[in-house]
N, C-alpha and C positions, 0 to 999 in steps of 0.2 A: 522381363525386367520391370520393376516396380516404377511405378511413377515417383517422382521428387518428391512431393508432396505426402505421398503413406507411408513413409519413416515418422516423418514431422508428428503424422494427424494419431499413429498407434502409439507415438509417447505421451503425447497430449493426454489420447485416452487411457493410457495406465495411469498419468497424473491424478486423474479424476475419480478413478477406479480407487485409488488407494486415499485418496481425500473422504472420498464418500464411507470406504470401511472405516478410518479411521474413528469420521466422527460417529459412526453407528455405535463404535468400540462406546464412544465417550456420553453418548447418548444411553444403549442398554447398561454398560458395568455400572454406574449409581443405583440404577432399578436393580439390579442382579444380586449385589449386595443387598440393598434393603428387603429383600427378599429371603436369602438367606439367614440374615444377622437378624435377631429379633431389637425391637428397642427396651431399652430400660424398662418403659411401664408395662410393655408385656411382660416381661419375664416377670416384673411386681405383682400384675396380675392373676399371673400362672402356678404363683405359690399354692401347695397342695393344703397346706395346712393353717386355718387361721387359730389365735390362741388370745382373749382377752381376759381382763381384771381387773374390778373396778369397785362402784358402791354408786350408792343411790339414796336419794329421801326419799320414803316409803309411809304411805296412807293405809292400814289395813282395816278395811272395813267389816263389820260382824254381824249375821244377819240370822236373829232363833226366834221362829214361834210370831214373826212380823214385830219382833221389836230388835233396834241394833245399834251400833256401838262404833266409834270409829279411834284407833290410836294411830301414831305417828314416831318413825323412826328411823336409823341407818340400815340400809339393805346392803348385804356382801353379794356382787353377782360375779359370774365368769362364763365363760362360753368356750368353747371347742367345734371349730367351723372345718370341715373339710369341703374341700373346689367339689362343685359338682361341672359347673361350666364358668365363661366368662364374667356372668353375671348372678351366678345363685350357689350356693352352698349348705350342705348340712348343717345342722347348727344342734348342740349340745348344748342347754341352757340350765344354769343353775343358778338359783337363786336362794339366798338365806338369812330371812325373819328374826333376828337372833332379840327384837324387842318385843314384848307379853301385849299383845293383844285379847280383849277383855270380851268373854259369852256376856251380855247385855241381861239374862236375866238367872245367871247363876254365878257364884264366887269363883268361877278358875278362869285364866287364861291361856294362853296357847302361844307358842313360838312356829315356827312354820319353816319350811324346806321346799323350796319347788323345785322339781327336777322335768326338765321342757327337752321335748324333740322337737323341732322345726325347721324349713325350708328360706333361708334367709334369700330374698329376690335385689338385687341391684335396680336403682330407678334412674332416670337420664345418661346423660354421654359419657359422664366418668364413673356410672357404681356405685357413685361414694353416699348417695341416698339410700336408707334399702328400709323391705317390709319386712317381717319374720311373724307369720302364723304358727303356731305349735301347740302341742298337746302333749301331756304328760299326769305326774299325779303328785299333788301337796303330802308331806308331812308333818302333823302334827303334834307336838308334845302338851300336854298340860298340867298347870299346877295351881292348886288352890286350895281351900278349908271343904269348897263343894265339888272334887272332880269326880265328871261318869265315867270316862277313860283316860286313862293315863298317857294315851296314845293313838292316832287312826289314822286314817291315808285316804283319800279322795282323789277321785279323777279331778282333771284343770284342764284348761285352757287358757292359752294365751294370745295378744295382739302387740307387739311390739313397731315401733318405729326407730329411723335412726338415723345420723350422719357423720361419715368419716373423715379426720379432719388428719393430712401428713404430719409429721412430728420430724420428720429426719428420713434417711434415707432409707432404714430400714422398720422405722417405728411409726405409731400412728394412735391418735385421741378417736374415740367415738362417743358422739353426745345421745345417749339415747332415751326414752320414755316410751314408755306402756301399761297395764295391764294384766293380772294372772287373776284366772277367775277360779272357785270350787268348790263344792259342797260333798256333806258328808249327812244322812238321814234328814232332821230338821235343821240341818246348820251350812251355810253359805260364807263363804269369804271371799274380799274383792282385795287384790293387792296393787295398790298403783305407785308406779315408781319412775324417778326423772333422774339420770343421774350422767355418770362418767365412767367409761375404761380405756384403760392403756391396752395397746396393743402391739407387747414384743416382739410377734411372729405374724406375719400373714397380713400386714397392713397396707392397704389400697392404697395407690398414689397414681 
């Protein structure tokens, strides 16, 4: 025969027993879920594909024989970014000179095409800073009363900077400036540019 008392004390303790699961329920299911459910800015994050378009004021500087030449004008840029991780992506870089820059000591000048491979890296806690080194190679056209070629391609390099600025929920501005450098025999060219792209697809938030 049970004592008076161990009815009482084993309800007590399922009381407690079922208090205590409860709140563990109400304690882990929040963790559980955010766990599962990604948020918003991941999944913004997580886009495989970035896509911009934009334009730039552009300084191209011309450098033959130690003597050189500097003009100024609209540069057409765009990019094509694929995720590589949370904070870096491939980056397709195209840029286009479509203003005649002047050889300093002969009659033609040149329009210009870059076409850039690089490594875009995210800087601080949200990304939205980033570096992008790349290399690729210039295109160039010429035209004048004195052209040597009508056409030639040189290796480049470039140093880009940059910042991403939300636009909307799935839209996004980056203000960005840098750099394309390259030479071809005795002939060098610096291409510098500060500009703006929109970005339809792939925009950090």
């Amino acid at each position: 025969m049970r004592a008076p008392g161990s009815t009482y004390r084993q309800k007590l303790g399922g009381i407690r027993g079922s208090a205590f699961g409860l709140a563990a329920l109400v304690a882990i299911g929040p963790a559980g879920l955010r766990a599962q459910v990604p948020s918003d800015s991941t999944q913004q994050h997580s886009a495989p594909v970035t896509l911009r378009l934009g334009g730039a004021y552009g300084s191209a500087g011309t450098s033959v024989g130690g003597e050189s030449s500097s003009n100024s004008g609209v540069v057409i840029t765009g990019l094509v970014g694929m995720r590589l991780s949370a904070r870096s992506e491939l980056a397709l870089d195209l840029a286009v000179q479509p203003f005649e820059a002047q050889n300093p000591v002969r009659d033609e000048a040149y329009t210009a095409v870059y076409a850039m491979v690089g490594v875009e890296i995210g800087l601080g806690a949200g990304h939205r800073a980033f570096v992008r080194p790349e290399l690729g190679a210039a295109f160039r056209s010429w035209t004048g009363s004195n052209v040597w070629e009508e056409s030639e391609t040189g290796a480049a390099f470039g140093l880009l900077l940059g910042y991403g600025i939300p636009a909307g929920s799935s839209l996004g501005v980056v203000l960005e400036g840098g750099v394309r450098v390259s030479g071809a025999s005795e002939l060098s060219t610096v291409l510098w540019t500060a500009g703006v792209s929109f970005v339809p697809l792939g925009a950090r938030h």
